[in-house]
C-alpha positions in Angstrom: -15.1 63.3 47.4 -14.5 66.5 49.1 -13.3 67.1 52.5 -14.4 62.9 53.4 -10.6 61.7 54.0 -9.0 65.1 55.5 -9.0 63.2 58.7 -6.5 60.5 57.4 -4.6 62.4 54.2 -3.8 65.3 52.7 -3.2 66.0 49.0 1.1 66.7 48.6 1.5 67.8 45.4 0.6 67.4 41.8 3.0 65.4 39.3 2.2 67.1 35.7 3.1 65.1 32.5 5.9 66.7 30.9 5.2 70.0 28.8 1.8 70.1 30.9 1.7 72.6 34.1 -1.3 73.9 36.8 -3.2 75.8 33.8 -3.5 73.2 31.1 -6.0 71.9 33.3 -9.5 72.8 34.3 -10.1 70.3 37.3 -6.8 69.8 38.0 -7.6 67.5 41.1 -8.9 64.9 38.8 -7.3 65.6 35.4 -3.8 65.4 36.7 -4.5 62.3 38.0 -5.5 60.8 34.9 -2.6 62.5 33.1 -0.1 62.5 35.7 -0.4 61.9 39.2 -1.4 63.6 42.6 1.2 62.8 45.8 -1.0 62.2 48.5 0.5 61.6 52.6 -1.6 59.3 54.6 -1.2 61.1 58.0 -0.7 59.0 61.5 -3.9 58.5 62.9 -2.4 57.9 66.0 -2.0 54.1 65.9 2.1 54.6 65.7 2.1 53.9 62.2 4.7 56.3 59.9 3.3 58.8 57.7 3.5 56.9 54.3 3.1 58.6 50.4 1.0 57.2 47.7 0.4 58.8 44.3 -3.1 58.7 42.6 -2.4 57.8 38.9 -4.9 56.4 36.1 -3.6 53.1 36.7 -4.1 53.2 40.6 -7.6 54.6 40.0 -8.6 51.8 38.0 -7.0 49.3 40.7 -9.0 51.3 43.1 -12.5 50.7 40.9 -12.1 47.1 40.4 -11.6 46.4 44.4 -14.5 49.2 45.5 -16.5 46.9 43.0 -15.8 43.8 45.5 -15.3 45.6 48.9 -19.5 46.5 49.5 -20.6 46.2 46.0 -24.1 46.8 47.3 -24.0 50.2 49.7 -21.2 52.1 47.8 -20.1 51.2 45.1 -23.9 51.0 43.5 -24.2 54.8 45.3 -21.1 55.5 43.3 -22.5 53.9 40.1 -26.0 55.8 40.7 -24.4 59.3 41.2 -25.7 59.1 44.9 -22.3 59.2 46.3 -21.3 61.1 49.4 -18.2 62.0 51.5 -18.0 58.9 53.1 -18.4 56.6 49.8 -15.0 59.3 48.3 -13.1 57.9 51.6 -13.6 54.5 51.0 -13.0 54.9 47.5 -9.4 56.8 48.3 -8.2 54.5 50.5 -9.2 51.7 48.3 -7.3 53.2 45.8 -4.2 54.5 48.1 -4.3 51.5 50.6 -5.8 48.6 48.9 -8.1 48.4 52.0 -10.3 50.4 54.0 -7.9 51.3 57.0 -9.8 54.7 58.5 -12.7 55.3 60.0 
């Protein structure tokens, strides 16, 4: 999921579960998340729109999953399932996730 939505977001910062800080964690990006949560800003794409913050928890991530299930069930969400996923599949799965819809690009 790399580098596929810097165009639209950036990650903010990292919200670590109490007692738990940066090295507790070995893939911090996606363990936090889990654990925690990661503040991400969704960036004005130039549509006029206000910046606007999300935070990527467990709970949002298994939101995300249930509607990248529905949105194109048969390009990337069975690419995600097959471990054939690329930057673009990440994108659509983050704004799923963030934005309930697939808003960019």
């Amino acid at each position: 999921m790399e580098g596929g939505s810097n165009y639209w977001c950036r990650q903010h910062s990292f919200r670590y579960p109490e007692g738990k800080g940066k090295d507790d964690y070995t893939y911090r990006h996606l363990e936090v998340a889990l654990d925690g949560g990661i503040q991400v800003l969704a960036e004005d794409c130039g549509d006029g729109q206000v910046p606007i913050t999300r935070e990527l928890t467990r709970e949002v991530i298994q939101d995300g999953l249930e509607l990248f299930s529905k949105f194109e069930p048969k390009y990337h969400f069975v690419n995600f399932i097959n471990e054939n996923e690329d930057a673009e599949t990440g994108d659509v799965f983050l704004q799923l996730c963030l934005l309930d819809e697939v808003k960019y690009g």
